[in-house]
N, C-alpha and C positions, 0 to 999 in steps of 0.2 A: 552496472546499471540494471534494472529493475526492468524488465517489461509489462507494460502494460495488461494487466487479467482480466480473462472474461469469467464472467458467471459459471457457464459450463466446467471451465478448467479448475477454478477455484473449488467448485463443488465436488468434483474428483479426488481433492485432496482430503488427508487426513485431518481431523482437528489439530493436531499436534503439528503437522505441517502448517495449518494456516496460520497458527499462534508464532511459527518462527517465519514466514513470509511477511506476517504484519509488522515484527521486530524489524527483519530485516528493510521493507520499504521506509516506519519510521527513520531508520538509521539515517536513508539516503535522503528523505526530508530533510532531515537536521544540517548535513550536509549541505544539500542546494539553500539550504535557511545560511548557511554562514557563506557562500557564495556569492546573493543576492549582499547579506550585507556589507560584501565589500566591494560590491557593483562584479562582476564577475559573472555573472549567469548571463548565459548563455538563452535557455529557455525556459523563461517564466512559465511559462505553459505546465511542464512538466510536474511544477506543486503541486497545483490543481490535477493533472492527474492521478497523481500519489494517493493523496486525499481522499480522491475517489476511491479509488480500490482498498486503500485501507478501510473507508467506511462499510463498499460492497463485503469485504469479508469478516466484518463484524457484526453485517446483518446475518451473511450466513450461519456462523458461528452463534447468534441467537435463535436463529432458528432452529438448529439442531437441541439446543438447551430446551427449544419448547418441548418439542417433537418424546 
């Protein structure tokens, strides 16, 4: 399981790491996606935070594209 990222930490890494951290949280998405659909989850919550940080690291990740 994936811990939650902050900003700080995220920006610490390499592009190259944050492109397999994104892989990686999608993975465990898909995951909790087939959980939920078999009623099985435990913590909805948890999507939504996935979500989030995969989005946080794609903002950073443009950012650097701008930069």
């Amino acid at each position: 399981m994936v811990k939650k990222m902050k900003v700080k930490e995220i920006r610490e890494l390499t592009t190259e790491q944050i492109e397999a951290k994104i892989k990686e949280v999608k993975d465990e998405i898909f995951s909790l996606r087939m959980q939920q659909a078999t009623g099985n989850l435990e913590k909805p919550s948890r999507l939504h935070e996935l979500r989030k940080d995969v989005a946080r690291m794609k903002t950073i990740l443009a950012e650097r594209k701008e930069a």
